[in-house]
C-alpha positions in Angstrom: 0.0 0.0 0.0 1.2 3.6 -0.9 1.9 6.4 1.6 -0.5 9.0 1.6 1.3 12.0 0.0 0.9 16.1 1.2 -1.6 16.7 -1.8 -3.5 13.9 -0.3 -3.4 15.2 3.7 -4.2 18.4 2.1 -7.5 16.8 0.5 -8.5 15.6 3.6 -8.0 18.9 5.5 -10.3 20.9 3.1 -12.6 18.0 3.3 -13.0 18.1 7.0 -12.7 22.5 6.8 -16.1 21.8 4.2 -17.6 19.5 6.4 -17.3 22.4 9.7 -18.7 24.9 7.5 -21.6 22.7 6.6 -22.2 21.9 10.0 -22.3 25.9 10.8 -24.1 26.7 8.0 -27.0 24.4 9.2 -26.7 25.8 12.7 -27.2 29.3 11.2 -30.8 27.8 9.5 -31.5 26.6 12.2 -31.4 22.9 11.8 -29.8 22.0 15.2 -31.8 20.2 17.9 -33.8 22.6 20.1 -32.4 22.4 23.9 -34.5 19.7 25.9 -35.4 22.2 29.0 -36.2 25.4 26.8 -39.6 26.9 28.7 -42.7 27.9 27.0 -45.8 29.2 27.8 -48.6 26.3 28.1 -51.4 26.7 25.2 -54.5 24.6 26.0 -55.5 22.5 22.6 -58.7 23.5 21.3 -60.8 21.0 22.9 -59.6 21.5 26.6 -62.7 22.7 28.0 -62.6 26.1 29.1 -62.9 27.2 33.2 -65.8 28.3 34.1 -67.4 29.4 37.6 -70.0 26.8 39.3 -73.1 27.1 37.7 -75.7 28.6 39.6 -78.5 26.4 40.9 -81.5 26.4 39.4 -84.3 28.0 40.6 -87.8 27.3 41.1 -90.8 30.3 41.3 -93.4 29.6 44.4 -96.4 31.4 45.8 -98.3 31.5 48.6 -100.5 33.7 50.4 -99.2 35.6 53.4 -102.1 37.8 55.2 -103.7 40.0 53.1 -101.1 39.5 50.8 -100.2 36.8 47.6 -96.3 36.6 47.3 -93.8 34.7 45.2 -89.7 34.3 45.4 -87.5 32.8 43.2 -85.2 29.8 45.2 -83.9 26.7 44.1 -86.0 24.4 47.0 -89.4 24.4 49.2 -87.0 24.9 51.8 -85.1 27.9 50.8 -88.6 29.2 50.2 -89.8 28.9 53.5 -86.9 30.7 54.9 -87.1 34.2 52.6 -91.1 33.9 53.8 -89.9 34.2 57.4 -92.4 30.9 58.3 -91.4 27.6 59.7 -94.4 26.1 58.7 -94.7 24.0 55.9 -96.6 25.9 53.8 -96.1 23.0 50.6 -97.3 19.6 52.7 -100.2 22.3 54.0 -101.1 22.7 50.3 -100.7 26.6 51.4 -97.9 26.9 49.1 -97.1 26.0 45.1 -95.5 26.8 42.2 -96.3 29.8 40.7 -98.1 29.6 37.4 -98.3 33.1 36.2 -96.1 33.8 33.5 -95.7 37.5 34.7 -95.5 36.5 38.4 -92.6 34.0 36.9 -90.4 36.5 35.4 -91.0 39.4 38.2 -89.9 36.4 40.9 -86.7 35.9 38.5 -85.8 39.7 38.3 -85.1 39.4 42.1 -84.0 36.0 43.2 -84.3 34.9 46.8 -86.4 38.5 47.5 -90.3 37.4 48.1 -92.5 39.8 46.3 -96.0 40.6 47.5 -99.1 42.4 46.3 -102.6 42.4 47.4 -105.3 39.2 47.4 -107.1 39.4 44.7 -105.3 42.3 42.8 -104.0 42.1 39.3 -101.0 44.6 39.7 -97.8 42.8 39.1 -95.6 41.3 41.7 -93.1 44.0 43.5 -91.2 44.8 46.7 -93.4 47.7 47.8 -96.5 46.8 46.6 -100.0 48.9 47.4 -102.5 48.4 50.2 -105.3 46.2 50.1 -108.5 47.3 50.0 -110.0 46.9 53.6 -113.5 44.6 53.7 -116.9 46.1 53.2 -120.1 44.7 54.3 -123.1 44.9 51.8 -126.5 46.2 53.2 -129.3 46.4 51.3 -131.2 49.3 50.3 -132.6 51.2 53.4 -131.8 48.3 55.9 -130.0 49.3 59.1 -127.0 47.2 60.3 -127.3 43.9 61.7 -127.0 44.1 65.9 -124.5 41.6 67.4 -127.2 39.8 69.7 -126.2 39.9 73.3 -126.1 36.3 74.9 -128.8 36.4 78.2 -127.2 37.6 81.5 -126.6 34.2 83.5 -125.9 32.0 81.3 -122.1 31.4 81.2 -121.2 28.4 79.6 -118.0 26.6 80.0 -115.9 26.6 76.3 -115.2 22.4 75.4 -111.7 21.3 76.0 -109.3 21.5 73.2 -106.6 20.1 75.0 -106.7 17.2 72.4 -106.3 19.3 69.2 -103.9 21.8 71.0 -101.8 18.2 71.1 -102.5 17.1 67.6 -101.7 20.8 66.4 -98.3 20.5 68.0 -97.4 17.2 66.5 -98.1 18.1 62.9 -95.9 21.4 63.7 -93.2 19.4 64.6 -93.4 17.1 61.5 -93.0 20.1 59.2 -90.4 21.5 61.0 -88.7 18.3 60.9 -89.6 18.1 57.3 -88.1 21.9 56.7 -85.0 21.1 58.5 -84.2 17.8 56.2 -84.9 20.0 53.0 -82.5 22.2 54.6 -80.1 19.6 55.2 -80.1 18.7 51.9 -79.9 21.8 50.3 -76.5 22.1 52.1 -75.0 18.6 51.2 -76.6 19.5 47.6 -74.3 22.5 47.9 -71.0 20.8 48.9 -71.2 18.2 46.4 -71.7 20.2 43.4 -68.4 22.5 44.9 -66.0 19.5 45.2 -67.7 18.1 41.9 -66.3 21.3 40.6 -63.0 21.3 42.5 -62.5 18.0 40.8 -63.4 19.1 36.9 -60.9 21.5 37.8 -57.9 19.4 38.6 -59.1 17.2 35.3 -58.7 20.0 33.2 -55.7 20.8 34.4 -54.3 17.4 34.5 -55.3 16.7 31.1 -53.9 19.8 29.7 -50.5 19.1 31.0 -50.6 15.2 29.5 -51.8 17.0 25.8 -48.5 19.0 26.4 -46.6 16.4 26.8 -48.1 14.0 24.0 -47.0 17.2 21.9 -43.4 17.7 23.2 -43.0 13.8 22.4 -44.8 13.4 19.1 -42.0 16.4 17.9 -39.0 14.7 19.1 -40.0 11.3 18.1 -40.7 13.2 13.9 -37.2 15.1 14.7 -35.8 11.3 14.8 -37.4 10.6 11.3 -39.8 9.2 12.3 
């Protein structure tokens, strides 16, 4: 075998000098691997569902009559209901209470949620916080007749009122059903409440969770097409 000669070495050097400038030259276009820990901000992919605040609950229009007035509040259960009335009786298992069906009465209730609005038996004026007086009672008389005299009961004869001790009782028990009944709703309406916060709490951290995977899935899918493949 022959000795390499200086024309040859020479070869070789400009050979390895074209190489370098090659390997610059793509350096300068950019063709080098990106560093592995470069930082960038996080983009959520187009179907990463967007944050949102806890929907509200949905509410529910009922009406009652309270005195000499009828009133309706928007609230999202019987119970909550009974609380902006001020009652502790169960109005609803008294059959005092329902859901309003007046489409006006509906969408006054819904202008001020949680807010009873009142107006007077009987009235057709709509719904409102301040409504008017009613109109007090009158008796009808007929044409030239005097009023009716209360008649006075005959001196001597008291008699003893019966004994209601009995329905004073029963009165007290059903009272204390729909109390009980009120305070359950109540209950509920608070657990209701708490669940649907961590239910949120835990869409949340999904979100997030899933956003950070789809990252990743990205950053990987590039290198792995960098490789060829």
């Amino acid at each position: 075998m022959s000795k390499p000669t200086r024309s040859d070495e020479r070869c070789v050097r400009r050979g390895g000098q074209g190489q370098l400038a090659a390997d610059q030259a793509d350096l300068g276009r950019g063709r080098a691997d990106p560093p592995r820990h470069s930082k960038r901000l996080a983009q959520p992919s187009q179907d990463q569902p967007l944050m949102r605040k806890t929907p509200n609950r949905r509410l529910k229009v009922f009406q009652t009559q309270l005195g000499f007035y009828d009133s309706v509040v928007a609230a999202p259960s019987q119970a909550a209901a009974l609380r902006a009335w001020g009652t502790r009786q169960n109005l609803f298992a008294e059959g005092a209470a329902r859901l309003a069906a007046d489409n006006a009465a509906v969408a006054a209730a819904l202008d001020h949620p949680g807010t009873p609005l009142r107006r007077a038996v009987g009235s057709k004026a709509p719904f409102s916080l301040e409504p008017d007086l009613p109109d007090a009672p009158t008796t009808p008389r007929r044409n030239g007749a005097a009023p009716a005299k209360t008649a006075k009961a005959p001196a001597g004869s008291s008699k003893r009122p019966p004994d209601r001790r009995a329905l004073d009782a029963a009165e007290a028990r059903l009272g204390a059903i729909n109390d009980r009944r009120v305070a359950e709703e109540a209950d509920f309406d608070r657990r209701r409440e708490a669940l649907e916060a961590e239910n949120e709490r835990a869409r949340q951290a999904w979100a997030m969770a899933r956003a950070e995977a789809e990252r990743a899935v990205e950053r990987a899918r590039a290198a792995y097409r960098e490789r060829g493949g």
